[in-house]
N, C-alpha and C positions, 0 to 999 in steps of 0.2 A: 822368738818368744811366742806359745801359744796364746790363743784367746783369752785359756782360762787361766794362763801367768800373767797374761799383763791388764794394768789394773783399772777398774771399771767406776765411775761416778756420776755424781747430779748433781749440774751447774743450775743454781736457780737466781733469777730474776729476784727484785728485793722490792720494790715500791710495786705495792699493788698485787704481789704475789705472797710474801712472808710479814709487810708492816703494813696498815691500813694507812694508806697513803694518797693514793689515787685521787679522790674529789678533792682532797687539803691540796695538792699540785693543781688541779683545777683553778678552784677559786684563787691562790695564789698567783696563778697566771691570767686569767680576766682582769683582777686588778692590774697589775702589770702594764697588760695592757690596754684596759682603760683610762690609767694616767698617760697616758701615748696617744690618746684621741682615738685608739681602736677598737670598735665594738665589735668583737668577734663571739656568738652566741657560749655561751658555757657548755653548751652538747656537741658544739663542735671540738671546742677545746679537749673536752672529757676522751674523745674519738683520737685523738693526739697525744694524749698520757701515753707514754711507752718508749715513744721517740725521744733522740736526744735534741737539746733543745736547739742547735743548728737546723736539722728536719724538721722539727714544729714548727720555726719560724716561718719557713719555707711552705711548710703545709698549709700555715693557716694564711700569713699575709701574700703568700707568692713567690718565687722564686728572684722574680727580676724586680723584685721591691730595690727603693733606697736601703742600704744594709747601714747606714749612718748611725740608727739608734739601737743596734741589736745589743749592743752592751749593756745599754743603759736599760734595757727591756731585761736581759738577762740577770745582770744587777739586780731588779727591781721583785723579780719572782726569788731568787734566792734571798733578798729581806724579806720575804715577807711569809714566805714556806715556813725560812728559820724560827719565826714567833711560832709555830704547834710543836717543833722540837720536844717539847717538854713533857706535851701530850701523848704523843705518838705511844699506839702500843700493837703487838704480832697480831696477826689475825689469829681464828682460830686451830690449836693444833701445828701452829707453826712453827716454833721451837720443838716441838714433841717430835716434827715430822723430819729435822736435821738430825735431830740423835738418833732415832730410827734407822735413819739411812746410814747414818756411820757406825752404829752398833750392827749391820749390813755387813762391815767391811769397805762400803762403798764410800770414794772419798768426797766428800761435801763442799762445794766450790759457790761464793756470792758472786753471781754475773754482773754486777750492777755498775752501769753506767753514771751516778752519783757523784760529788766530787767530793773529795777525801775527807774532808771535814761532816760534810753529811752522810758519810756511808760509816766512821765515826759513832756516829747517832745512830744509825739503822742497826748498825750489831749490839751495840748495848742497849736498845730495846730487843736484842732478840735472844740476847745473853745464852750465848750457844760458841762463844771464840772456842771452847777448847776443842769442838769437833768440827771444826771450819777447817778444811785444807786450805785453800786458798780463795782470795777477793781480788776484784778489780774494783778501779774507780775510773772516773772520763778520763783520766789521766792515760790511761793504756791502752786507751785508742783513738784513730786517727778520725775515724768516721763514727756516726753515735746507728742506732735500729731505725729501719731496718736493716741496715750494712752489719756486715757478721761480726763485723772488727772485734768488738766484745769478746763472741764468745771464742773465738781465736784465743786472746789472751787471756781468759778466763782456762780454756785447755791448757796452754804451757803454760800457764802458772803451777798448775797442778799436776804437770805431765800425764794429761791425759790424750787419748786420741779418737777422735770423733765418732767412730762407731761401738767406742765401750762406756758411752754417756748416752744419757736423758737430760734435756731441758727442761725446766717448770717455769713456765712464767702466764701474764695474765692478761697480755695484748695482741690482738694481732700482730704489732713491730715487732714481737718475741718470737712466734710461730714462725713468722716470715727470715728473721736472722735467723734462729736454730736451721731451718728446711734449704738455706743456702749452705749451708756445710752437712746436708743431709743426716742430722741429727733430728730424732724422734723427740716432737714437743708435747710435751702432760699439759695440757694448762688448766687455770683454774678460772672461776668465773666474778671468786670476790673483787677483783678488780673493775665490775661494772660491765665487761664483755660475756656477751650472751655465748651461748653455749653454741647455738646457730654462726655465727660471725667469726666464731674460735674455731667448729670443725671446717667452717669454708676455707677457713685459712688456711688449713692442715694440720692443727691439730690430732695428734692420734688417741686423745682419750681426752675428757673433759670432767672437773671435778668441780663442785661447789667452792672448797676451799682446801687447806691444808689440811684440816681432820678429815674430810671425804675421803682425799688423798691416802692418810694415811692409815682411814678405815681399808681402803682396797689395796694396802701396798702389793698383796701379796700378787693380784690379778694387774696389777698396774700394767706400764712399761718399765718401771724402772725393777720390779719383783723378777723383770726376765735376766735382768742385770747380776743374779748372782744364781 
């Protein structure tokens, strides 16, 4: 099959990339882990959004910590993220920017590491299923960002193969898994990461947010896509 037969998409990251999500996971995880005796500052935490929360832990308390209470710690941020549920809405241009791509032809894939019941929640704030090819949830992988695992399954889901995709997502963890399967990351900076920190990363273009994005589609990476 040629290049231009076989078929080409954008797998995008969901918390902090297409839902304003990012500082709600913050604060949801200080407390967490402030009922656990651990004062870890909130700028650090914020530096950790992106990861799955195996790697967070490890980022923030250490690796060779007692692992005794990670459930209970994981437990405690998923109560308490759950309570903005209701809130939650797309960043800007965010919905506009999946129908775009798939009125592209390009097929639209949610990377997101979430667990089923909250990625549930993040598509019907982003009320876009009918041009969604395929989602993941933590479920479909074995290791969370920045291990690639994600976007691995997020490709066979949607049978896609790594050099006829673009990534979007809004953390370093993202730049870093997309660059491990040498996949070109967009990222964007509503997620709180500076534009500086996102190209050191390797990002190959850098947008404000979703609208940016889908002001410049045509000049983007993912415009070269078709």
């Amino acid at each position: 099959m040629t290049m231009q037969n076989r078929p080409a998409g954008v797998l995008f990251d969901v918390d902090g990339t297409l839902v304003d999500t990012t500082y709600l996971h913050t604060v949801a995880w200080w407390e967490a882990l402030r009922q656990s005796d651990h004062g870890v500052p909130m700028a650090r935490i914020h530096r950790a959004i992106g990861m799955g929360a195996d790697n967070l832990l490890d980022h923030l308390l250490g690796a060779d910590r007692d692992r005794g209470d990670d459930d209970r710690l994981r437990a405690a941020h998923t109560s308490l993220y759950a309570e903005y549920w209701p809130r939650l809405r797309p960043l800007p241009g965010a919905t506009d920017l999946l129908r775009a791509c798939a009125g592209r032809g390009l097929r639209v894939v949610l990377a997101s590491s979430a667990s089923g019941r909250e990625l549930d929640t993040l598509r019907a704030v982003l009320d876009a299923d009918d041009v969604v090819t395929g989602a993941t949830s933590s479920s479909d992988a074995k290791r969370s960002k920045p291990a690639p695992d994600i976007v691995e399954a997020a490709l066979a889901d949607a049978g896609l193969e790594a050099d006829r995709v673009v990534f979007v997502g809004d953390s370093v963890w993202d730049v870093a898994a997309a660059g491990k399967l040498d996949i070109p990351c967009a990222a964007v900076t509503c997620g709180g990461t500076s534009h500086a920190e996102l190209t050191e990363a390797g990002a190959v273009a850098v947008y404000q947010d979703p609208a940016a994005l889908l002001a410049a589609l045509d000049e983007s990476p993912i415009g070269s896509l078709t």
